[in-house]
ZATORLO-849599 format. One record per residue (C-alpha): residue in one letter; y, x negated, z. Coordinates in steps of 0.25 Angstrom, whole numbers. Example, Ala and Ser with C-alpha at 12.3 -4.5 7.8 and 13.67 -1.06 7.14 Angstrom:
<nodes>
rest = A | py = -18 | px = -49 | pz = 31;
rest = S | py = -4 | px = -55 | pz = 29;
</nodes>
This chain:
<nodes>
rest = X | py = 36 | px = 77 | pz = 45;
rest = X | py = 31 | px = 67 | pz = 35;
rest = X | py = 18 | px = 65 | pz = 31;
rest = X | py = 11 | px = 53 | pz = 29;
rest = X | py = 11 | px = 45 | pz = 17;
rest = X | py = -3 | px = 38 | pz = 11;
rest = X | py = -3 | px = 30 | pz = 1;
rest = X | py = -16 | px = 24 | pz = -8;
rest = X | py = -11 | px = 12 | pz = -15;
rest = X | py = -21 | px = 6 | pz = -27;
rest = X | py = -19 | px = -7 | pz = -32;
rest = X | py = -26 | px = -17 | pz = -42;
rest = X | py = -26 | px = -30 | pz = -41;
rest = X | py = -24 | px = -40 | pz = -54;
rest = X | py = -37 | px = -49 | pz = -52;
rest = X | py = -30 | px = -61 | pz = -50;
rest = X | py = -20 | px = -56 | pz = -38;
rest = X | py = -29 | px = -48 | pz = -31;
rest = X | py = -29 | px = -58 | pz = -19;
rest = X | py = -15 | px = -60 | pz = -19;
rest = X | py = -13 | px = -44 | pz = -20;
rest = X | py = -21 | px = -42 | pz = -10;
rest = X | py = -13 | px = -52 | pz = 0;
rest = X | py = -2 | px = -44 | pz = -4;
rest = X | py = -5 | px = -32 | pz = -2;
rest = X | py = -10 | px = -37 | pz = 14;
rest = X | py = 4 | px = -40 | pz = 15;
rest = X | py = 9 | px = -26 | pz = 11;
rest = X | py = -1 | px = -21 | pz = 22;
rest = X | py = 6 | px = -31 | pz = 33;
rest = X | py = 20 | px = -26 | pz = 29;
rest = X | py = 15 | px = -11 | pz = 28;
rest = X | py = 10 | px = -10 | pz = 41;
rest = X | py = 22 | px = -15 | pz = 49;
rest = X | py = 31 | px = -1 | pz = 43;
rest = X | py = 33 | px = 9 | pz = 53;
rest = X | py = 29 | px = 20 | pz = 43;
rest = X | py = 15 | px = 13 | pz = 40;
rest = X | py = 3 | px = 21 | pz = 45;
rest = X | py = -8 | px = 13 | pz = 39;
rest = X | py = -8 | px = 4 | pz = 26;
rest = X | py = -21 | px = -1 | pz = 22;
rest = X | py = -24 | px = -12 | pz = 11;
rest = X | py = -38 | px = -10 | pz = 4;
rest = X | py = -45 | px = -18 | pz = -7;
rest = X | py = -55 | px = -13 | pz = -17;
rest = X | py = -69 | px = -16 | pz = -12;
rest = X | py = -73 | px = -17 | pz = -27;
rest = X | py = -62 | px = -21 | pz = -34;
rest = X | py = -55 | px = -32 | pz = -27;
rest = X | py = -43 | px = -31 | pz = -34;
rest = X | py = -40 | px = -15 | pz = -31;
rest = X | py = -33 | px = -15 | pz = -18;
rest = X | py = -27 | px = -2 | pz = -10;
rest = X | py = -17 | px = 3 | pz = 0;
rest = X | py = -19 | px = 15 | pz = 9;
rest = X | py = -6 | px = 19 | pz = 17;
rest = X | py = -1 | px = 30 | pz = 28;
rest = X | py = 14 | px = 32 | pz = 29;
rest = X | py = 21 | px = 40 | pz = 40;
rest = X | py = 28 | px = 45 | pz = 29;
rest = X | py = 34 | px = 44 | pz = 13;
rest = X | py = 47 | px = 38 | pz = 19;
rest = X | py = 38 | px = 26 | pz = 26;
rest = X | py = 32 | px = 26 | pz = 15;
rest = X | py = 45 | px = 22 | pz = 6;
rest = X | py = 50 | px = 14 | pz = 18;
rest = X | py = 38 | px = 5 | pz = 16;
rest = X | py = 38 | px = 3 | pz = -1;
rest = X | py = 54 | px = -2 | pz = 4;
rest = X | py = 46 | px = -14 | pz = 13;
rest = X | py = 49 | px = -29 | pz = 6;
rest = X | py = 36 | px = -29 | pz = 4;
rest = X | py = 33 | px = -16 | pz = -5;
rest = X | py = 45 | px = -18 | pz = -12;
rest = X | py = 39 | px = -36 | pz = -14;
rest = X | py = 25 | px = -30 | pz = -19;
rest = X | py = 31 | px = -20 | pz = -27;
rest = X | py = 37 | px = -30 | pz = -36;
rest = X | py = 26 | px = -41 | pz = -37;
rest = X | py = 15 | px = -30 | pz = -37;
rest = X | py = 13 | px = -31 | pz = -52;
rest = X | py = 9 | px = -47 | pz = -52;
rest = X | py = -2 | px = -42 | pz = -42;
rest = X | py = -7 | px = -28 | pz = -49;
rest = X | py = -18 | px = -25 | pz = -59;
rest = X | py = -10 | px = -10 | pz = -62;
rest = X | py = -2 | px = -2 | pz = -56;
rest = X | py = -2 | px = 4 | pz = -41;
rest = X | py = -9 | px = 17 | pz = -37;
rest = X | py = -2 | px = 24 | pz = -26;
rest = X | py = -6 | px = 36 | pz = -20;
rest = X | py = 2 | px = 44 | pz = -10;
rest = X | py = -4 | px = 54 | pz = -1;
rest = X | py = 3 | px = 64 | pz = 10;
rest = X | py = -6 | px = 63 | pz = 24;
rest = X | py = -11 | px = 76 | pz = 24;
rest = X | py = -21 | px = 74 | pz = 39;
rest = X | py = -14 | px = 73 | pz = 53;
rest = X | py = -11 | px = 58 | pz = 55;
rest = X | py = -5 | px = 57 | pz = 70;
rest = X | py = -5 | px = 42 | pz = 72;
</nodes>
């Protein structure tokens, strides 16, 4: 059986398109929700640093996972993202190691 996928996703903002990142990213979150292989995907910004936003996701499994990056609007953000970001994006990927049986 699969294990569960996590993902912890940092990104900064440029100053001047922080607000229009951050609407977005609450799209991605919309669009996200609605795959089958979403278990939770949250959307956080920086309580100090309001242009530093992050993602927290759980996927059933690597190949929901892959299914989602191939959703219009991964594939949309992953070409516009650099008009929006101050550096690159951190991704960390982790392998559910605790019982989940939701």
């Amino acid at each position: 059986m699969d294990r569960m996928i996590t993902l912890m996703v940092r990104l900064r903002a440029k100053p001047e398109k922080a607000a229009e990142l951050e609407q977005v990213l609450q799209h991605l979150v919309v669009e996200a929700r609605k795959e089958g292989g979403c278990v939770d995907y949250h959307f956080h910004r920086r309580v100090d640093d309001p242009c530093s936003f992050g993602f927290y996701e759980n996927w059933r499994s690597q190949k929901d996972f892959d299914e989602h990056l191939r959703q219009p609007c991964q594939v949309e953000f992953a070409k516009v993202h650099g008009q929006y970001l101050a550096g690159d994006i951190d991704l960390e990927f982790y392998e559910m190691r605790s019982p989940y049986n939701k």
